[in-house]
C-alpha positions in Angstrom: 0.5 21.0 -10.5 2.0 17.8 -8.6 -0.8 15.5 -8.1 -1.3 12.8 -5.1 -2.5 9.7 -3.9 -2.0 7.6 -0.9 -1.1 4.0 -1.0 -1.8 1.8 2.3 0.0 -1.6 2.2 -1.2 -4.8 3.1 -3.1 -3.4 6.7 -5.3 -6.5 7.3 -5.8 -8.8 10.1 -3.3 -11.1 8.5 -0.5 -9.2 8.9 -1.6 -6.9 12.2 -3.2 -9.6 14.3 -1.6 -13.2 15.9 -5.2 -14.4 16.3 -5.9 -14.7 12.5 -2.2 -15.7 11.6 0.2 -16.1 14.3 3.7 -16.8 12.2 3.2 -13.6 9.9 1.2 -10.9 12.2 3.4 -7.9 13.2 1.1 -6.6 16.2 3.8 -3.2 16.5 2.0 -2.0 13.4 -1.2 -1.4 15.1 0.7 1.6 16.0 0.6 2.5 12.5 -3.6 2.5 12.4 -4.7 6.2 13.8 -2.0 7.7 12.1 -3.1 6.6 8.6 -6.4 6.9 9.6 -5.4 10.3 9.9 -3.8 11.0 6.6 -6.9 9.4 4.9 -9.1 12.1 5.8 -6.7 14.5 5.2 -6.7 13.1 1.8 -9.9 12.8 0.8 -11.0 16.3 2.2 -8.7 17.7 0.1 -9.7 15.6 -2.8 -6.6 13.3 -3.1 -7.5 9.2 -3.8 -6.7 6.9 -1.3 -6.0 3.3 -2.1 -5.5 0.0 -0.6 -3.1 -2.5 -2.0 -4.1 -5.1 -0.4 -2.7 -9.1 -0.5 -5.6 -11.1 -1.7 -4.1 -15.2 -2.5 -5.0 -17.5 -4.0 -3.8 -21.3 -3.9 -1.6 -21.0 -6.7 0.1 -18.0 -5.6 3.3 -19.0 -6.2 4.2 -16.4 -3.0 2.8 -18.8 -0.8 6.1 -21.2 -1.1 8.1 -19.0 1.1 5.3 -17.9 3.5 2.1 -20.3 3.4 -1.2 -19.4 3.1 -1.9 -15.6 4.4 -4.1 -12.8 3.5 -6.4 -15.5 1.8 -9.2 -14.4 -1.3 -12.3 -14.5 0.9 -10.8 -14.9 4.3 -11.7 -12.8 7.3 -7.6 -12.5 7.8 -7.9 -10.9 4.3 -9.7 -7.9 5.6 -9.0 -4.6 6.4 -8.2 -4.4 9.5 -10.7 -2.3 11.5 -10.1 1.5 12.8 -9.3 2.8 8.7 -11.5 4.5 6.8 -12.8 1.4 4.3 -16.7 2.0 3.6 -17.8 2.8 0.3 -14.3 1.1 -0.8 -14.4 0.4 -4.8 -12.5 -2.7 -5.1 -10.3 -3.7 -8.4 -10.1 -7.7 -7.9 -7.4 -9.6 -9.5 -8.6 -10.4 -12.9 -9.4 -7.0 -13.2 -10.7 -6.1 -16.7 -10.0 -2.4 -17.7 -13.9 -1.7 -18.2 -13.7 -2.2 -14.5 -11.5 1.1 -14.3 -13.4 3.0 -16.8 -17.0 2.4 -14.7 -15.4 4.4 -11.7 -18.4 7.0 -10.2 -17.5 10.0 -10.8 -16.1 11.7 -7.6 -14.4 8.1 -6.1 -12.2 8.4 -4.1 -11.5 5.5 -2.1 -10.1 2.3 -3.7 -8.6 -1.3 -3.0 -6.1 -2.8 -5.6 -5.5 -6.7 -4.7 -2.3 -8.2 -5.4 -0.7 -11.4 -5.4 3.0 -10.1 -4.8 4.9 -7.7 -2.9 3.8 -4.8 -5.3 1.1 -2.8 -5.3 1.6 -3.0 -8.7 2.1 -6.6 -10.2 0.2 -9.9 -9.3 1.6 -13.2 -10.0 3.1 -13.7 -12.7 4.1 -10.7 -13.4 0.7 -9.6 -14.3 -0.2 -6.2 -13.6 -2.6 -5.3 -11.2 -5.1 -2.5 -11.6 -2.8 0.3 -9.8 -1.5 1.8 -12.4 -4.7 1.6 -14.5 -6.1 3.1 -11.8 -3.8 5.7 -11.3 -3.7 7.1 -14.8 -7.4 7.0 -14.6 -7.5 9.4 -11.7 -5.1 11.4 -13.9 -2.0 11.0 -12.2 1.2 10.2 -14.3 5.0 10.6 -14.1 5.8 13.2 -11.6 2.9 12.7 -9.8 3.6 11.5 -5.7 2.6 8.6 -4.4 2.8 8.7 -0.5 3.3 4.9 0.6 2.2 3.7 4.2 1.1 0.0 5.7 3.3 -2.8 5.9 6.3 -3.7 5.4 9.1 -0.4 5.2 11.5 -3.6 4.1 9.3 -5.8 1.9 5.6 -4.9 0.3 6.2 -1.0 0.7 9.9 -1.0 -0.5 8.5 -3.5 -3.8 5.8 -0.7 -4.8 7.7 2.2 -4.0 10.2 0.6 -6.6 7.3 -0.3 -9.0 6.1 3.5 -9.0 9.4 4.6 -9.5 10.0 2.5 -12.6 6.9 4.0 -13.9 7.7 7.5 -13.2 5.6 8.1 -10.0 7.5 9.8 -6.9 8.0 7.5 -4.4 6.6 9.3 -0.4 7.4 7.0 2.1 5.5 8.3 5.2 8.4 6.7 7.6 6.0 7.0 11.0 3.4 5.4 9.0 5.2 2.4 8.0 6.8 -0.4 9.9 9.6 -3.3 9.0 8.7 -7.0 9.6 10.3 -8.7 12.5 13.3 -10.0 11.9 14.8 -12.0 14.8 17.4 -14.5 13.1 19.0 -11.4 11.3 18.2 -13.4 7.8 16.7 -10.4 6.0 19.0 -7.8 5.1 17.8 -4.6 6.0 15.1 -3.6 8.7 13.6 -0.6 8.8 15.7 2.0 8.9 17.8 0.8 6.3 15.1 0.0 3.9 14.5 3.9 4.4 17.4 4.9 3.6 17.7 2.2 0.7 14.1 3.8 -0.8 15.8 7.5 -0.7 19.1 6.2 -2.4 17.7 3.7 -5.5 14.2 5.2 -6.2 15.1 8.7 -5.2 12.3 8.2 -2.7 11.0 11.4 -0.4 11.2 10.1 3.3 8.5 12.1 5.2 6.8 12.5 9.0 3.1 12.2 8.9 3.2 16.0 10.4 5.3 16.9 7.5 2.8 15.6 5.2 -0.3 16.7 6.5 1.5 20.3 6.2 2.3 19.8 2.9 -1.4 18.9 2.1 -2.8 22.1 4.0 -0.1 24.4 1.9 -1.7 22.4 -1.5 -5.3 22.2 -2.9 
């Protein structure tokens, strides 16, 4: 039987609201918020993990050449933003050890990876972060699906749907539940739609509705 998670990327006030960081916040994905919200429940009712991979810098992120400081270690702009389901979150910092994986409660379900790249599954360096530790500790392996939302279709999501693929996951990408970074000088290559259909052709990525999901999850235990 196919096993699932759901991977949200990068939804904090960083990258959501101009008040905490005015040169990176993409307020359109605000949009994105009830609709997660949404599949979280879904997910958990049915027993399915939910995790956070979630930008958490520090200064010698070497990330932080290209875009300056955002989504700080320890800054309110390195929060969740509010309106998702985050209480009772058990958080994997960076500098995870893997006794930190094995102490889980039994019956967790709700999770936070930080990162210090694009993936949700490599930190700087090249490091790996505690996802797929995680994963495999929840028992999901290759063949498994990993339905990504949050931020950015072109950037963060696209890097850790590629990570999963690599490692044997199936790649989801919820495409009402994720949104592309602005992009008005035209310097980035792909915007959203593209990165889609970029996702479906490298990683052999499933492109989904929310609707279409949810269905899937009421048709599955």
């Amino acid at each position: 039987m196919v096993k699932r998670a759901l991977i949200i990327v990068d939804m904090t006030n960083d990258f959501l609201l101009k008040k905490y960081n005015p040169n990176l916040a993409h307020e359109k994905g605000l949009e994105l918020v009830p609709k997660i919200r949404e599949l979280q429940e879904a997910f958990l009712k049915k027993g399915h993990p939910v995790i956070f991979a979630t930008d958490r810098h520090l200064p010698t992120d070497f990330e932080l050449k290209k875009w300056g400081p955002h989504s700080m270690k320890g800054s309110e702009g390195s929060k969740i933003v509010n309106g998702l389901l985050k209480e009772g979150v058990y958080v994997l910092e960076r500098g995870w050890k893997i006794e930190d994986v094995n102490k889980i409660p039994k019956g967790q379900l709700l999770f936070e990876v930080e990162k210090g790249t694009y993936s949700g599954f490599t930190d700087n360096g090249g490091t790996p972060t505690a996802m797929d530790a995680l994963l495999k500790k929840l028992g999901l392996g290759p063949g498994d699906k990993l339905y990504i939302t949050g931020l950015h279709t072109n950037c963060c999501d696209k890097h850790t749907a590629a990570d999963a693929w690599f490692r044997g996951y199936v790649p989801v990408i919820v495409n009402d539940c994720v949104s592309a970074m602005d992009d008005p000088k035209g310097e980035m290559g792909m915007g959203h739609n593209e990165a889609l259909k970029y996702e479906k052709f490298w990683y052999n990525a499933e492109v989904k509705r929310k609707d279409e999901v949810l269905k899937e999850l009421s048709e599955n235990s």
